[in-house]
N, C-alpha and C positions, 0 to 999 in steps of 0.2 A: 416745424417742431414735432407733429405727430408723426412724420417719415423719420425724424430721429432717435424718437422714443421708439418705433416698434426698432430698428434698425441694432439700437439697446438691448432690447427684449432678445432678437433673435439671438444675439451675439452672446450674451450672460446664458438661453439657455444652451448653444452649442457648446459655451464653456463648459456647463454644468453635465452636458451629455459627457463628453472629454474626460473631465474629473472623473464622474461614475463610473465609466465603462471602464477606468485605469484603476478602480479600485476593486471593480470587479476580477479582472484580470490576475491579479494580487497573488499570490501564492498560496495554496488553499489547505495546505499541510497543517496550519492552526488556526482552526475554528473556532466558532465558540464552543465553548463544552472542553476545549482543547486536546491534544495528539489521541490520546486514549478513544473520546467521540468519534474522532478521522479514523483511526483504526476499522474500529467496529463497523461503521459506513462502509467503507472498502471492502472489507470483507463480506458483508448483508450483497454490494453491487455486485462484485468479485461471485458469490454460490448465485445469487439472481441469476447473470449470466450465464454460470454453466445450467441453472436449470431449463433455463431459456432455449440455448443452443447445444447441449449437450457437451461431455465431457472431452472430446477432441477436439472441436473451435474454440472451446474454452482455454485448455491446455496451450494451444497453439498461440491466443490473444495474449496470456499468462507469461507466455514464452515473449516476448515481442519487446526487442527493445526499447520499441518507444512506442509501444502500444496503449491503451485507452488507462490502464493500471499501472502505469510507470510514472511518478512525479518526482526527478531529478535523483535523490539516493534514499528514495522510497518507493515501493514496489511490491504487489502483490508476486509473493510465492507460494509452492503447494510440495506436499508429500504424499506416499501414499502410507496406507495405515501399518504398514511395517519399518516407514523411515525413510525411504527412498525417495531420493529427490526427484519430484513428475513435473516442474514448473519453476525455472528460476530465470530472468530475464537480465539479470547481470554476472550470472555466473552459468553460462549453458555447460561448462566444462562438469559439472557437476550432476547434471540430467541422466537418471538411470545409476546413481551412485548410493548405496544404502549407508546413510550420515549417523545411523544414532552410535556409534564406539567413535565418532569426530569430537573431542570438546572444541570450547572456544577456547580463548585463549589464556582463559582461565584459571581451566581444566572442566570449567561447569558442562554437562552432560545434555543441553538444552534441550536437546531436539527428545531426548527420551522422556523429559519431561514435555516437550508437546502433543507426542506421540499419547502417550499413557491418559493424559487430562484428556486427548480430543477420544479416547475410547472409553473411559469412563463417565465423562460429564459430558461430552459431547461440543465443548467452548471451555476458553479460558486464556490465562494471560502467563508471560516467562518472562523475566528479564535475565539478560547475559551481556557477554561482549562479541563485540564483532567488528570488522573491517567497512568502512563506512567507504564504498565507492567514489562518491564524488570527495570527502579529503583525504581519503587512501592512507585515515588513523583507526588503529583499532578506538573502536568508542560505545559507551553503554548503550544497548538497546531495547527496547518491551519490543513484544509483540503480541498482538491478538489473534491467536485462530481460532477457528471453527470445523466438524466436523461435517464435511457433505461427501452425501455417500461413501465411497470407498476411498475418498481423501482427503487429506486437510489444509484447504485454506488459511494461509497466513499474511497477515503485513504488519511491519513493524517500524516504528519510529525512533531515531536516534534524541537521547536525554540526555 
């Protein structure tokens, strides 16, 4: 009887490891606090890193298609403070291209509004539209950036 109760025991908690670990696993794009909280994180992770490793391992991680800042059709990207793309990891065609006269699809001017907010406030938020990678629909976006050093960190969530 007592070989069958731990036997019990062990089994419920291997289940319960199982269940855990798979909910851990989960998809981590909504958090509590939800996508706006996940932004902000990313981006905090995202300038940590370049403070950490400097601005070219950073750049290069940023670039990475399935690097440590890539979650399925969300992604840390970066510009530099004049609008040129220095960091996009789903669109490299676009690396070394100055985007701020690009609207979306719009015609909204996003990026001169993230441009303009990360030199005078230093952080802030846009919404626009844009092409969503993985359903390949244009669909609204936010995004959160921040201003580190001479570029600005962005990622943003499709709503």
């Amino acid at each position: 009887m007592k070989a069958r109760r731990r036997m019990l025991i062990v089994l419920l908690a291997v289940f319960l490891a199982v269940i855990f670990g798979q909910a851990c696993e989960k998809d981590t794009t909504k958090v509590k606090g939800g996508e706006r909280a996940q932004a902000k994180l990313l981006v905090k992770k995202a300038v940590a890193f370049l403070e950490k490793n400097g601005k070219g391992k950073a750049l290069a991680e940023f670039n990475k298609p399935d690097g440590q800042f890539v979650k399925d059709s969300l992604y840390v990207f970066a510009y530099d403070l004049n609008g040129t793309v220095i960091a996009h990891p789903k669109k490299p065609e676009e690396i070394g291209k100055n985007m701020l006269k690009e609207p979306d699809s719009q015609g909204k001017f996003f990026r001169r509004t993230i441009v303009n907010k990360a030199k005078a406030k230093g952080e802030g938020w846009v919404k626009y539209t844009f092409l969503n990678p993985v359903t390949q629909k244009e669909e609204p976006k936010t995004t959160y950036f921040k201003k580190a050093g001479d570029m600005i960190v962005c990622y943003g969530f499709y709503n």
